[in-house]
C-alpha positions in Angstrom: 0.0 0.0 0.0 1.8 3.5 -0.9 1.6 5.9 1.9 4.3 8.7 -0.1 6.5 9.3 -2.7 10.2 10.0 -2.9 11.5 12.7 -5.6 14.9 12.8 -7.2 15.3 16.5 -8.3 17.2 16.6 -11.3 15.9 15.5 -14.6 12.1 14.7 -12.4 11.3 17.7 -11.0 13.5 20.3 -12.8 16.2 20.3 -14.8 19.7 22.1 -13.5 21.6 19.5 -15.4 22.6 22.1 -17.5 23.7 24.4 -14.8 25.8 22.2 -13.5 27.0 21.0 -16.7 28.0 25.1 -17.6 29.7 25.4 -14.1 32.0 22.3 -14.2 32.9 22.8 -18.0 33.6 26.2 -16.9 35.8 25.1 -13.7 37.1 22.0 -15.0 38.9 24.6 -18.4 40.2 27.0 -16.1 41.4 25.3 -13.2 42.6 21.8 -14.2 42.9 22.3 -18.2 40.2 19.4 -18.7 37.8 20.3 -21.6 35.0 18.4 -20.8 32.1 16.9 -23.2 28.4 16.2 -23.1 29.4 12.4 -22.9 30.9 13.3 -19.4 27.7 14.8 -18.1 26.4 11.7 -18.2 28.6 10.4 -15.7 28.0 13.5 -13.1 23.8 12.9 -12.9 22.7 11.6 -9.8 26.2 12.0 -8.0 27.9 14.1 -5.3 29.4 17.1 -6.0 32.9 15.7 -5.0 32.2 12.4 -6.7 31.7 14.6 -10.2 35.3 16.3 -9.6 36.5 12.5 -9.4 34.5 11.5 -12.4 36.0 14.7 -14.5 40.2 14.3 -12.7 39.2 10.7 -14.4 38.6 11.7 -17.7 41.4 14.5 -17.4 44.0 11.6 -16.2 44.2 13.6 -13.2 43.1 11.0 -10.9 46.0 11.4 -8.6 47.0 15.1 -9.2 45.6 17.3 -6.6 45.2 16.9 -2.1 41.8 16.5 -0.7 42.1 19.9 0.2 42.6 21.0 -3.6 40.0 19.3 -4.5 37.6 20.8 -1.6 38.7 24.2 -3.0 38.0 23.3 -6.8 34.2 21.8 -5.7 33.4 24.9 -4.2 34.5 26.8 -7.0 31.9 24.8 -9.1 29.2 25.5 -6.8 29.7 29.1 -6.5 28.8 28.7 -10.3 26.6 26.9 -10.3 24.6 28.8 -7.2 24.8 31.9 -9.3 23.1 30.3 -12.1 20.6 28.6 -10.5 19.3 31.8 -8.2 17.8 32.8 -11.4 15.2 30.2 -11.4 11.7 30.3 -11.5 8.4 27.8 -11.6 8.7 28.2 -15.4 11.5 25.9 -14.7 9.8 23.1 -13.5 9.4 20.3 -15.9 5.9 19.3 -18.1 3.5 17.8 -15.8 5.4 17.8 -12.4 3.2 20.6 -10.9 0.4 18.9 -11.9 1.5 15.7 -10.5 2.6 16.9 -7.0 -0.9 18.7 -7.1 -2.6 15.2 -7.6 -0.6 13.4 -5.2 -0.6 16.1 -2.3 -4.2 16.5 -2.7 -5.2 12.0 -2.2 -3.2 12.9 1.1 0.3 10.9 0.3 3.6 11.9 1.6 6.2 13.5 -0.2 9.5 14.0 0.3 12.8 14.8 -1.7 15.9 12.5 -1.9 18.5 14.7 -3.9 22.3 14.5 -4.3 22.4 18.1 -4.7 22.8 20.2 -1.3 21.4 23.2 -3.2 17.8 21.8 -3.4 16.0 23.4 -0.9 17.5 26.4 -2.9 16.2 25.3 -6.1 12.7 24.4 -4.7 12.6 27.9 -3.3 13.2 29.3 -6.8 10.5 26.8 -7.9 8.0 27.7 -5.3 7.6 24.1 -4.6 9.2 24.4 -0.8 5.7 23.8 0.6 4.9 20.5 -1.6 7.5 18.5 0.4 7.0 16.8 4.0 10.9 16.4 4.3 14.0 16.9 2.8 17.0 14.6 2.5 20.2 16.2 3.5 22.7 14.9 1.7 25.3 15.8 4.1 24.2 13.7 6.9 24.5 10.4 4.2 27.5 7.9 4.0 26.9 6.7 1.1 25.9 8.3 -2.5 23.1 6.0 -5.2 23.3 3.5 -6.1 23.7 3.3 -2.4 19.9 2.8 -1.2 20.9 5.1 2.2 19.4 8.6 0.6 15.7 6.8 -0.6 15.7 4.8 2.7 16.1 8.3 4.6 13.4 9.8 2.5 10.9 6.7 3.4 12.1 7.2 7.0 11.6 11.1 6.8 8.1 10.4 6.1 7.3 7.9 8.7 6.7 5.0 6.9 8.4 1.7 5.4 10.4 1.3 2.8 7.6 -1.0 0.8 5.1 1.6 1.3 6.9 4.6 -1.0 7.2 5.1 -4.8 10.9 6.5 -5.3 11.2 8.2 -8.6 14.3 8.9 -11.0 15.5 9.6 -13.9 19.0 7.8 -13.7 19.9 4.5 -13.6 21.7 4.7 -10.7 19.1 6.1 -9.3 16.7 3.1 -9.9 19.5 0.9 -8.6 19.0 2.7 -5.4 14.9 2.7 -4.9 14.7 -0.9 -5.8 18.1 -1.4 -3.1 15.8 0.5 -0.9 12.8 -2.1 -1.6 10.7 1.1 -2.3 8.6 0.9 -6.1 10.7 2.1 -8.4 9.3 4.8 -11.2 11.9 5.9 -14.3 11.2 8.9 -16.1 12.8 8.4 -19.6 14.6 5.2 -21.6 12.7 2.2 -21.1 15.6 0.2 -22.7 18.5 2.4 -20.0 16.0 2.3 -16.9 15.1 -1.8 -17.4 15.6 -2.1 -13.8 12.1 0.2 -12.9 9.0 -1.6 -12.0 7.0 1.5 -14.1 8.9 3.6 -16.8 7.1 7.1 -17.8 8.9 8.1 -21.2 8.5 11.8 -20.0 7.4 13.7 -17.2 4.7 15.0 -18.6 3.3 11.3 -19.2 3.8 10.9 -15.1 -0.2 10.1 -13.4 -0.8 9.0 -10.2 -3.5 6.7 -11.8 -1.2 4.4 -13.2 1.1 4.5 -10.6 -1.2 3.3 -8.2 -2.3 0.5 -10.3 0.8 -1.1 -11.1 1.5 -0.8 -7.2 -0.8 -2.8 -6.2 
């Protein structure tokens, strides 16, 4: 029986992907001389902030380059970026059907609660005037573990008061999905049905996203 429903933010709710896309391309050319592609965005969805440095001192062969310290500095670099692009957000930004969706689910009474990477989202739901929608927030930095890890979709479940088995997690990322059905929570992709195999219900879109069918295939 669901009792709520645990949000990713990126590529479900909104879509900063290509904020932080602009602010590491922009770090990563000016302070490590790594000119990064579109391919290597792929690798930075769903992840940490200092797990996306690794991912680009990877690509760069700079695995082994720069202190933990360096790299603190570096990360915070990116955010400042990527803060200053995001404050300029607005509930334009919020993707095809999600408002329509978190109307629908708020209003049969579920909980909701978001399980996002990103330390900036109660930010970004500010900008998105979506702050009140949400029962609880994950903060990231009280997690061990990043997804696939199940720990951030467990905490959401747990934020919410109820178990695991009773809570829809949604994504958009395959790691993602990894981690909701880790979790034992039902697992909703937004996107590939081919890349997100692993989802007990695949929405191509966001704007295709109805409680309706959720709650069928839940039973």
């Amino acid at each position: 029986m669901i009792k709520g429903f645990v949000f990713d933010l990126d590529g479900v709710i909104t879509d900063t992907a290509r904020y932080h896309y602009q602010a590491w391309a922009q770090v990563a050319e000016e302070m490590l001389g790594i000119t990064i592609d579109p391919s290597v965005n792929e690798g930075l969805k769903g992840v940490s902030r200092m797990d996306s440095l690794e991912v680009i001192l990877k690509f760069g062969h700079q695995e082994d380059r720069y202190s933990q310290e360096e790299k603190v500095r570096i990360a915070t670099a990116k955010n400042d970026r990527y803060v200053a692009l995001i404050s300029h957000m607005t509930p334009d930004d919020i993707l095809p059907g999600m408002k329509r969706f978190l109307n629908a689910i708020k209003a049969a009474g579920y909980g909701i609660a978001l399980a996002s990477a990103s330390r900036n989202a109660p930010r970004i739901l500010a900008g998105l005037s979506l702050s009140d929608y949400f029962d609880a927030v994950v903060d990231p930095a009280t997690l061990t573990h990043g997804k696939p890890d199940p720990e951030i979709f467990t905490r959401g479940a747990e934020l919410l008061g109820i178990a695991p088995a009773e809570a829809v997690g949604l994504e958009d990322a395959v790691a993602g999905i990894a981690a909701i059905k880790a979790a034992g929570e039902f697992a909703v992709g937004i996107g590939d049905a081919k890349l997100l195999s692993q989802a007990d219900l695949v929405f191509a879109n966001t704007a295709e996203v109805n409680l309706a069918a959720i709650e069928q295939a839940a039973r």
